[in-house]
C-alpha positions in Angstrom: -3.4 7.7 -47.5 -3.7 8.7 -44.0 -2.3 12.3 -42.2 1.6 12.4 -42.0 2.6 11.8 -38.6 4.1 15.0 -36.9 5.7 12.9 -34.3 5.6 12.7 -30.4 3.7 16.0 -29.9 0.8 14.6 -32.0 0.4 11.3 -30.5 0.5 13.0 -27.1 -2.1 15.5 -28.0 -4.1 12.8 -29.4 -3.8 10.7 -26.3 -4.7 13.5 -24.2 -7.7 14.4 -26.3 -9.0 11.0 -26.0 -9.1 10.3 -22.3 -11.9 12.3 -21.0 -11.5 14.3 -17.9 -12.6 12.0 -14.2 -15.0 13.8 -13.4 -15.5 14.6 -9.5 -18.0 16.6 -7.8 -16.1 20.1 -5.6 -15.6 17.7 -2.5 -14.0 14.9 -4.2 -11.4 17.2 -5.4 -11.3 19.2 -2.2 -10.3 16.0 -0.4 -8.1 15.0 -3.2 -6.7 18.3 -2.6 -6.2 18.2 1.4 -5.3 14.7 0.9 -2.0 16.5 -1.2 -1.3 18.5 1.2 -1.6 16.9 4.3 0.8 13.9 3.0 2.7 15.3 0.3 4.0 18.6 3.1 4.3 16.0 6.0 6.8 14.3 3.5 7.9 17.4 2.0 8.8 18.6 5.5 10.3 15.8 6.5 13.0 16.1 3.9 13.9 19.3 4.6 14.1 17.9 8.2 16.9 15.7 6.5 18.8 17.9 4.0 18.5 21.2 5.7 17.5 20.5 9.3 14.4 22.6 9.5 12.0 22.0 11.8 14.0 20.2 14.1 15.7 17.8 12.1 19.4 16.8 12.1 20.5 18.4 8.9 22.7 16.9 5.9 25.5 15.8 8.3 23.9 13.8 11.3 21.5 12.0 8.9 24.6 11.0 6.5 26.2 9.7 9.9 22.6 7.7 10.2 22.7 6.3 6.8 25.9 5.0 7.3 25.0 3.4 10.4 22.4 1.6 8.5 24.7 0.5 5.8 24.6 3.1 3.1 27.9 4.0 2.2 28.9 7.1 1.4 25.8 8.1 3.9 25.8 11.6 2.8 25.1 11.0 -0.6 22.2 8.4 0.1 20.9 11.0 3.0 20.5 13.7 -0.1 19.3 11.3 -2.2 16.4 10.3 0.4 16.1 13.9 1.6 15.4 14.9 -2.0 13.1 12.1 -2.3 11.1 12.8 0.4 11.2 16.4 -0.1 10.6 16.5 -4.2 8.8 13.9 -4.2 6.3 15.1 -1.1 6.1 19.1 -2.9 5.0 16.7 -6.0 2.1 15.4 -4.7 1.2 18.2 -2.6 0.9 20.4 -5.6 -0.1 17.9 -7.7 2.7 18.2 -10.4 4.2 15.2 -12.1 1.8 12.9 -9.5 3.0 8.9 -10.6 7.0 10.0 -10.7 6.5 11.9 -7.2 4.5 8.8 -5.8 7.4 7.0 -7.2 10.2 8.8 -4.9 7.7 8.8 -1.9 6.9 4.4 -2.2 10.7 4.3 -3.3 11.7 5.8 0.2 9.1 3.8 2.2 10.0 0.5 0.7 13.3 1.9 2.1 13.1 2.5 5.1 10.8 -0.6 5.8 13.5 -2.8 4.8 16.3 -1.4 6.8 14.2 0.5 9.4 11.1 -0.5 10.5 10.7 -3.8 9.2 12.6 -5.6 11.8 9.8 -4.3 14.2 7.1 -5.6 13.3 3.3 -3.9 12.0 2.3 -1.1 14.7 4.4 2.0 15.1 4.0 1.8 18.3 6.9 -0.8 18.6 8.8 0.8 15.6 7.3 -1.0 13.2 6.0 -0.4 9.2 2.4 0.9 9.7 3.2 4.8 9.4 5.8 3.7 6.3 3.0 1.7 5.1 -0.3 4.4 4.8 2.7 6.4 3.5 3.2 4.7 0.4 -0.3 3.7 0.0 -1.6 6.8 0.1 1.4 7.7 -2.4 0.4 4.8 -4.7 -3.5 5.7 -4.3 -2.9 9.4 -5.0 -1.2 8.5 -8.6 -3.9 5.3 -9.3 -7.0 8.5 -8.7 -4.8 11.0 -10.0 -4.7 14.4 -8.2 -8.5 16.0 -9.0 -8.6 19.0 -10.8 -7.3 21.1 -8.0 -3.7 20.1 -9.1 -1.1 21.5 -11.9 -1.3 17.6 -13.5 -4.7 18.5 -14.4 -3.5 19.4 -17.9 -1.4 16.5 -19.2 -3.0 12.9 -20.0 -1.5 11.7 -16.2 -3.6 14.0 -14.6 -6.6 11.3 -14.2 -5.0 8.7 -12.8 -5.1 4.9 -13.9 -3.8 1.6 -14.1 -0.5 2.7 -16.2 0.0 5.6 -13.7 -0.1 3.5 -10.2 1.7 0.7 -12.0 4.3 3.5 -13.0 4.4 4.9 -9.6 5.0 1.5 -7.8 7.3 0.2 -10.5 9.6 2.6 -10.4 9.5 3.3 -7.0 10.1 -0.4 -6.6 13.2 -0.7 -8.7 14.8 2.9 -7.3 14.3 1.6 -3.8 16.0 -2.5 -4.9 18.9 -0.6 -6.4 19.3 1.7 -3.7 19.1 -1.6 -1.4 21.5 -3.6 -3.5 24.6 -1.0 -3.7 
């Protein structure tokens, strides 16, 4: 007879124990790191621009008025919704915490804003169009496929190295928050 199974907590531990660390070399996870940072605060600012209008933005109010103008209706409640996104989702991967499900709410808010945005414009940004929405969610999507290094909080559950199932994760459910979002 085999060991009694002691539920979840076991088969988690026992995953984890299995998949071997990735290991980098100090630069790769230094520019893992920077990479974080540099995307994951731009985005994480950028929310805050939205929900609390720091640095410039237009605050909880004007960009409700915006969402409505674009169709979302009750526009305040889809601005918090993206503002959280952006801003959750961007402190995510900047610190490296719960990596595929804060890729997730960045791609899910790219997709979104290509569709009713920038899409209609075209490739270069230059012209309005989805290249900066684009790197965005690559870089998102690339982030959770690597994982976030070992200069990152994930470092010490079983998504901290990255993978197929992680990027997969990250762009499904990114994928199906920003369709619903679109279809309502």
């Amino acid at each position: 007879m085999g060991k009694r199974d002691t539920g979840w907590l076991s088969a988690f531990t026992q995953q984890a124990a299995q998949r071997a660390p990735v290991q980098r070399g100090a630069a790769g996870d230094c520019g893992l790191l920077l990479l974080r940072l540099t995307f994951g605060l731009f985005m994480a600012g950028h929310g805050s621009q939205k929900l609390f209008g720091l640095f410039g933005g237009p605050g909880l109010t004007a960009t409700g008025r915006g969402f409505e103008s674009l169709g979302y209706r009750p526009g305040k409640v889809f601005a918090v919704i993206g503002g959280l996104s952006e801003f959750l989702g961007g402190l995510g991967l900047a610190v490296g915490l719960l990596t595929p499900l804060a890729a997730a709410a960045v791609i899910g808010v790219m997709i979104n804003a290509m569709a009713t945005v920038t899409g209609a414009h075209g490739l270069w940004e230059a012209d309005g169009g989805v290249e900066y929405s684009v790197g965005i969610a690559v870089v998102a999507l690339a982030v959770a496929a690597v994982g976030p290094g070992r200069l990152a909080l994930d470092r010490f559950f079983p998504w901290g190295n990255g993978g197929w199932a992680e990027a997969a994760s990250a762009l499904g459910l990114g994928g199906i928050a920003a369709a619903i979002t679109l279809s309502l």
